[in-house]
C-alpha positions as CSV (number, residue, x, y, z in Angstrom):
1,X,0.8,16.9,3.1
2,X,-2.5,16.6,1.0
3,X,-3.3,13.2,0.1
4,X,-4.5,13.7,-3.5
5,X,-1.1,14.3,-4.3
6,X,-0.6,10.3,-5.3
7,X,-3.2,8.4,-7.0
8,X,-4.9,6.5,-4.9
9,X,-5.6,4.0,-7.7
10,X,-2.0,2.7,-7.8
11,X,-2.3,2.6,-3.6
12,X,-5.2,0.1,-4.6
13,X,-3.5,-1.5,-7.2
14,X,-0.8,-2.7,-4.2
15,X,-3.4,-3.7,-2.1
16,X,-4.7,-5.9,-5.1
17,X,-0.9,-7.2,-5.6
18,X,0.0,-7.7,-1.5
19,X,-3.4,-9.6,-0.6
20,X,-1.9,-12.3,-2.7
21,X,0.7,-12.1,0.4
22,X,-2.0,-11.5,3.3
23,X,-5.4,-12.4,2.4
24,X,-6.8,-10.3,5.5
25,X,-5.3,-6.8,4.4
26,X,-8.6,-6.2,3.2
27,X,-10.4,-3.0,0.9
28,X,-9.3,0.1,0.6
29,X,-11.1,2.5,2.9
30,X,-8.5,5.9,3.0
31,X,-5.0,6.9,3.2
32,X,-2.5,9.5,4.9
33,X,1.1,10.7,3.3
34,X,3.8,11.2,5.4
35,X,7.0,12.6,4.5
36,X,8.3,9.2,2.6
37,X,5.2,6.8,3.7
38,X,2.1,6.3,3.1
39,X,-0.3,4.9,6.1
40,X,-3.0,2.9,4.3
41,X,-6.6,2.0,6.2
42,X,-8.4,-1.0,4.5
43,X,-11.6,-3.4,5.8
44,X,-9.1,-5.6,8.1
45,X,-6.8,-3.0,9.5
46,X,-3.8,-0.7,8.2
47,X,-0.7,-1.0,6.3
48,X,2.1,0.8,5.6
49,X,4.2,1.6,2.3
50,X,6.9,3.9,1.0
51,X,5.8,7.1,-1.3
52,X,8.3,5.5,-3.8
53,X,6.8,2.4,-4.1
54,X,3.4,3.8,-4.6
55,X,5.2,5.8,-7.3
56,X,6.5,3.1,-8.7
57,X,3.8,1.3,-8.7
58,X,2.1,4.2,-11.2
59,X,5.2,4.7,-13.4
60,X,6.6,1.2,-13.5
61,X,4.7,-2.0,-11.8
62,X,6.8,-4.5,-13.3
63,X,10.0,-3.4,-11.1
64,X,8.6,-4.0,-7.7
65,X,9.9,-7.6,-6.5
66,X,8.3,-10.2,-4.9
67,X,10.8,-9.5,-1.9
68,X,9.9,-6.0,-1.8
69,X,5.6,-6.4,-2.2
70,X,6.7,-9.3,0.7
71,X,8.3,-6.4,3.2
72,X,5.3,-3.9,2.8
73,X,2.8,-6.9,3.9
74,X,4.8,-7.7,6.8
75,X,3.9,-4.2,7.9
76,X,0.2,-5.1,8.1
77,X,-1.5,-4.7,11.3
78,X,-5.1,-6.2,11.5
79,X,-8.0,-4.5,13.6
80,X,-9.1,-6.5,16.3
């Protein structure tokens, strides 16, 4: 599945919002769609997150919870 098929801005715009979660998640460097997730490469390692909840974070920001933001920064595993 093509990448370009999200916007990578609102993938960024997580990564802004979970760092306040996990300082060392890092930049964004690139990303790779899945079927329903989204494998996300930054400066301290990779992360994953659902399609939906990069959708949501273009469509409607305000929705995603604190408890949700908190499981996709649990998935973060820093390069060592």
């Amino acid at each position: 599945m093509p990448k370009d098929d999200l916007p990578t801005y609102a993938i960024v715009e997580l990564l802004i919002r979970l760092s306040e979660f996990n300082s060392h998640i890092g930049n964004y460097k690139d990303h790779s769609t899945y079927q329903d997730g989204v494998v996300v490469i930054t400066s301290g390692g990779h992360i994953n997150m659902p399609r939906s909840m990069v959708i949501q974070q273009f469509n409607n920001p305000e929705n995603i919870t604190k408890g949700e933001l908190l499981s996709i920064a649990d998935t973060f595993k820093k390069v060592s």
